[in-house]
C-alpha positions as CSV (number, residue, x, y, z in Angstrom):
1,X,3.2,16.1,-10.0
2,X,6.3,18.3,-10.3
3,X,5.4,21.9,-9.3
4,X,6.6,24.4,-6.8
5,X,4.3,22.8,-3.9
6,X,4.3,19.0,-2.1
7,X,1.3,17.6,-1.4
8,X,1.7,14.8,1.5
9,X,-1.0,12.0,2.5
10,X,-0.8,10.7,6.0
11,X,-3.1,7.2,6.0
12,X,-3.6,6.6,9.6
13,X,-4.8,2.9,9.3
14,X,-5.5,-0.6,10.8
15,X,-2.0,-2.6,10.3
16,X,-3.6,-5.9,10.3
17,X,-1.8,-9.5,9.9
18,X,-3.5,-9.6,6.7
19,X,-1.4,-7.6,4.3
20,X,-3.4,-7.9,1.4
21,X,-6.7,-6.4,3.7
22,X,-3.3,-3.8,4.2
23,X,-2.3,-3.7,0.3
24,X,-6.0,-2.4,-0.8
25,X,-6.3,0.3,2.2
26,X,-2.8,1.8,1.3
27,X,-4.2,1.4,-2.8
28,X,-7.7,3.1,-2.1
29,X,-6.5,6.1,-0.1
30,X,-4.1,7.1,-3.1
31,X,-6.6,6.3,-5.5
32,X,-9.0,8.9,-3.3
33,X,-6.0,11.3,-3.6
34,X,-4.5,11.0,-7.0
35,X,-3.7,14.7,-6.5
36,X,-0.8,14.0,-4.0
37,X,2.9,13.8,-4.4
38,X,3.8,11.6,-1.4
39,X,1.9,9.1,0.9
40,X,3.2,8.1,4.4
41,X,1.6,5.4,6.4
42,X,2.1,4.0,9.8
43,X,5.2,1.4,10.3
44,X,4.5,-2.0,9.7
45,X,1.7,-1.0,7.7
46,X,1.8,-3.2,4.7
47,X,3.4,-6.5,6.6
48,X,1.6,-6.0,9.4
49,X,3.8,-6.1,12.8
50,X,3.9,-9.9,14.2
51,X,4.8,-13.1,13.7
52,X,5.0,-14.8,10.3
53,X,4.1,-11.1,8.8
54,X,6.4,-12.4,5.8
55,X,4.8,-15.0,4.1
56,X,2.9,-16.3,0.7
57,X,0.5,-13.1,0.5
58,X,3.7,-10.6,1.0
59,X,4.5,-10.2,-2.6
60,X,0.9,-9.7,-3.5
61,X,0.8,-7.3,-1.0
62,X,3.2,-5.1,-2.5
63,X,2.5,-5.6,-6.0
64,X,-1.2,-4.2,-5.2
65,X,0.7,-0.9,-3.6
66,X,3.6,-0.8,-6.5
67,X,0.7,-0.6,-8.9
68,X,-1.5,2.3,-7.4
69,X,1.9,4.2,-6.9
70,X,2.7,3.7,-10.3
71,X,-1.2,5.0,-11.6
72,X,-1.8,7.5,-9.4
73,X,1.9,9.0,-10.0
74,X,2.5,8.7,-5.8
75,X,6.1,8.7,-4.6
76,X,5.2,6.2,-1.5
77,X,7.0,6.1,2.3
78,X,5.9,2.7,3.3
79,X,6.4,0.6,6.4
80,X,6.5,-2.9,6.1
81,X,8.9,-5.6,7.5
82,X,11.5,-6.7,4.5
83,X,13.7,-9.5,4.2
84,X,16.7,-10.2,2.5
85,X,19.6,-11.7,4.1
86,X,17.9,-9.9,7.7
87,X,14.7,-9.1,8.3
88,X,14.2,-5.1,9.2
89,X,11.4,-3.5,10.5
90,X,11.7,-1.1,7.0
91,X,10.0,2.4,5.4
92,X,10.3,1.3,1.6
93,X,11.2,4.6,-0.3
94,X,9.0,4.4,-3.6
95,X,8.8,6.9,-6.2
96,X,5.9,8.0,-8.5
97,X,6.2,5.3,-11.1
98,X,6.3,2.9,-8.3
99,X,10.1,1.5,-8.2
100,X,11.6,0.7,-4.9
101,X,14.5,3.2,-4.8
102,X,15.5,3.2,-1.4
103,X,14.8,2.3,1.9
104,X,15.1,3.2,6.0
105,X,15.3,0.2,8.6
106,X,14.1,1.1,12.3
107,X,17.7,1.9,14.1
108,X,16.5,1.8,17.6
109,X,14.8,-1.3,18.0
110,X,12.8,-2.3,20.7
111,X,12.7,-5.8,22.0
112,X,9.5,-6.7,20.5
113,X,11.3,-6.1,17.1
114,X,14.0,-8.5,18.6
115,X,11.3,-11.4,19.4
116,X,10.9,-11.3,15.9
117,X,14.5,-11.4,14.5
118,X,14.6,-8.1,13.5
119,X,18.3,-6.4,12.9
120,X,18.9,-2.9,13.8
121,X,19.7,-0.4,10.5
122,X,23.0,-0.7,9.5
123,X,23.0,3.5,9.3
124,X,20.7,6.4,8.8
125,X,21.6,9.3,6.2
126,X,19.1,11.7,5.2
127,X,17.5,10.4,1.8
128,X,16.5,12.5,-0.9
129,X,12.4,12.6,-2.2
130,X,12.7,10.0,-5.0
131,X,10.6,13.2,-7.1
132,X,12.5,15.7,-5.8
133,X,16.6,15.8,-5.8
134,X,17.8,18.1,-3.6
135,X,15.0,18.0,-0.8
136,X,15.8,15.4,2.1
137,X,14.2,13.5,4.6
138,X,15.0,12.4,7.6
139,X,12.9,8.7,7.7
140,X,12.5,6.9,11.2
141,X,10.1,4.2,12.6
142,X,8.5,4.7,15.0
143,X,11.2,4.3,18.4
144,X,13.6,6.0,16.4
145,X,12.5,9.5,16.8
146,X,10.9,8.5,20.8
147,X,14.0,6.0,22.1
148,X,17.1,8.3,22.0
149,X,16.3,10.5,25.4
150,X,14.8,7.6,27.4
151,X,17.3,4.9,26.4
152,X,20.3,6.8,26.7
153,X,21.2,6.8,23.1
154,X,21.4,9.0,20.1
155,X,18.9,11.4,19.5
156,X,18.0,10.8,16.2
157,X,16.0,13.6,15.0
158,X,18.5,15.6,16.4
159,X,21.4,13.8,14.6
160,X,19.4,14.8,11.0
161,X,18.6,18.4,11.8
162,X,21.8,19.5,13.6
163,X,23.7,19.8,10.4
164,X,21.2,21.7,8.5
165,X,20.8,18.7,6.3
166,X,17.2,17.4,6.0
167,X,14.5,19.5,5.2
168,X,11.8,17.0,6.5
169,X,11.4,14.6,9.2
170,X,9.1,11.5,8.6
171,X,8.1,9.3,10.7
172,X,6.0,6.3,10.4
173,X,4.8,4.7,13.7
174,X,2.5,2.0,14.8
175,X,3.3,2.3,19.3
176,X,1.7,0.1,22.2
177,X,-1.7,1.0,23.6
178,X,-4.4,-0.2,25.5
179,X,-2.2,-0.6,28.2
180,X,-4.3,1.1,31.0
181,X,-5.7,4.4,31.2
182,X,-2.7,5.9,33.0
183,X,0.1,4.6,30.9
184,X,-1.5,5.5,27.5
185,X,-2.3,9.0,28.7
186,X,1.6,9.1,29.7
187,X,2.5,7.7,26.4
188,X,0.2,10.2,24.7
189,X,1.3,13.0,26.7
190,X,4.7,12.4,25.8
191,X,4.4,11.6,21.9
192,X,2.7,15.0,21.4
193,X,5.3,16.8,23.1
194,X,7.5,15.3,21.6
195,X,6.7,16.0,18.0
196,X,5.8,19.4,18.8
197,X,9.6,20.3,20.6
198,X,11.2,18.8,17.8
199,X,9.3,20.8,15.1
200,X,9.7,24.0,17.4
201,X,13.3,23.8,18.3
202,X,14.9,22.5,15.6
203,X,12.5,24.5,12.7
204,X,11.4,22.0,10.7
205,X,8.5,20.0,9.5
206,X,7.1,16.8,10.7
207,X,5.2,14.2,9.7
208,X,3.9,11.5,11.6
209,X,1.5,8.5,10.8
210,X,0.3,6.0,13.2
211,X,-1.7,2.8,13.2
212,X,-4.9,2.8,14.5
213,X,-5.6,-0.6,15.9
214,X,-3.4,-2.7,18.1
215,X,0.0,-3.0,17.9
216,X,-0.4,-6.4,17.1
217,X,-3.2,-6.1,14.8
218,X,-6.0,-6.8,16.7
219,X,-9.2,-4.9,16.8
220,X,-8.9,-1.7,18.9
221,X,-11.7,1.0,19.5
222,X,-9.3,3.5,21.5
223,X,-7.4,6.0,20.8
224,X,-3.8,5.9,19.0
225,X,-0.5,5.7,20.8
226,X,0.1,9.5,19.1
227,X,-1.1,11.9,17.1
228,X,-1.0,11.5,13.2
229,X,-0.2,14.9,11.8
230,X,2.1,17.6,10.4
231,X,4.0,19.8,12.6
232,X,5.9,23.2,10.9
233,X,8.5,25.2,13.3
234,X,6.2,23.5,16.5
235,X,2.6,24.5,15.2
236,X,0.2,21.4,14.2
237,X,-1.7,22.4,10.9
238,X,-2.5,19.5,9.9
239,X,-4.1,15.7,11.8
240,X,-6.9,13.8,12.0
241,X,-8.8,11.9,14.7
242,X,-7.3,9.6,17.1
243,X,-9.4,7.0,17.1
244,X,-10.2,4.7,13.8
245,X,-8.7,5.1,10.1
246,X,-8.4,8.3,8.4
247,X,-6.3,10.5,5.8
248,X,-5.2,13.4,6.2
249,X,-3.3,16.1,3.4
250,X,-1.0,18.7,3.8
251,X,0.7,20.6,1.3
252,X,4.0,22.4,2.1
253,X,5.7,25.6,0.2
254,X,9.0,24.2,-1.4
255,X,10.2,27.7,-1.0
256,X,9.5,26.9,2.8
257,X,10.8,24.0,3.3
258,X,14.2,25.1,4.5
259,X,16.2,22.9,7.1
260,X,17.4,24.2,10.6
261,X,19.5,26.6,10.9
262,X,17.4,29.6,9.3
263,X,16.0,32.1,10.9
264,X,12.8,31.9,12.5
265,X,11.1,34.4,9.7
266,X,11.6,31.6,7.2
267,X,9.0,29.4,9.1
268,X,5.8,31.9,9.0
């Protein structure tokens, strides 16, 4: 679709060990919305996020994913692990006929990503929508757009917006819960804010897709380590439940989707 609107798909979902189980959720929920330009799901979402998540099924996996891109004409911002000389913890930039044409490793990796030999990004640039030269994105997994404040490092959504250069933040996430009542409501607490000051002071959109079982892939009945949804200029109009799997669309003005640094009157 090529038109003066984007149409976005969040797929909050299980990210299971099983990535063909994975493969045929992601493939489903862009079947169910043919109409959308762009589908984001939560990080790790097509490997899964453990142990041995690259194996004999993994190019199955994507092959299942390539192909509903490619029929349903869905540019695609997928996280998976990836291997090549390193393995990243990766958001796969896909376009609508379903060609890899870019990706985003996770920069600010925690040490669960360095249990499982994961390297940090060699560098983050904004990358343009595969559909869509001249509109760019900010891409980061999951610690990425949390870790900068609390580990004494970069900020890195500030680091994309502070320059006027992205027009979009995405962010694809898959965080710990079930870690006692206290410490999720913490980590809740926090991720909401979060996304909601970043949208607000910076003036820009946000999406953000989580997993919606364990980390690890295990079954999980609670709630999600953060909110799945799209933020403009700090206002939420767009989410879904926090507990189990669900979709959610949004579509954004091009003519609205400017980057920080303009007035607040181009935000309402």
């Amino acid at each position: 679709m090529m038109n003066s609107d984007f149409k976005f798909l969040g797929i909050q979902m299980d990210c299971t060990t099983d990535s063909v189980r994975n493969a045929n959720h992601i493939a489903k929920s862009l079947y169910d919305n043919p109409e959308c330009d762009y589908a984001i799901t939560p990080e790790c979402a097509l490997s899964g996020y453990g142990n041995n998540c690259m194996n004999e099924s993994s190019d199955e996996a994507l092959d299942i994913v390539l192909s509903a891109s490619r029929e349903t004409q869905t540019g695609l911002f997928l996280g998976t692990m990836s291997e090549g000389e390193d393995l990243y913890n990766d958001c796969l930039i896909i376009n609508n006929q379903g060609t890899i044409v870019n990706h985003q490793p996770k920069s600010l990796i925690i040490p669960y990503d360095a249990e499982l030999g994961c390297k940090p990004a060699p560098m983050n640039n904004p990358i343009e929508l595969p559909d869509h030269p001249g509109i760019s994105a900010g891409v980061m997994i999951c610690n990425d757009f949390w870790g900068g404040p609390l580990g004494g490092t970069a900020c890195l959504p500030q680091q994309y917006c502070k320059d006027g250069d992205v027009n979009i933040l995405i962010h694809c996430t898959n965080g710990a819960r079930g870690n006692g009542e206290l410490i999720d409501q913490i980590n809740w607490d926090w991720h909401t804010a979060w996304l909601q000051q970043i949208s607000s002071i910076f003036r820009i959109t946000v999406i953000s897709v989580d997993n919606s079982c364990h980390m690890n892939g295990e079954p999980y009945n609670g709630r999600t380590s953060s909110p799945s949804g799209c933020w403009v200029a700090g206002e939420k109009i767009a989410g879904v439940s926090e507990i189990g799997q669900h979709n959610f669309t949004v579509t954004l003005p091009k003519d609205k989707m400017y980057p920080w640094g303009n007035t607040l009157q181009n935000h309402t």
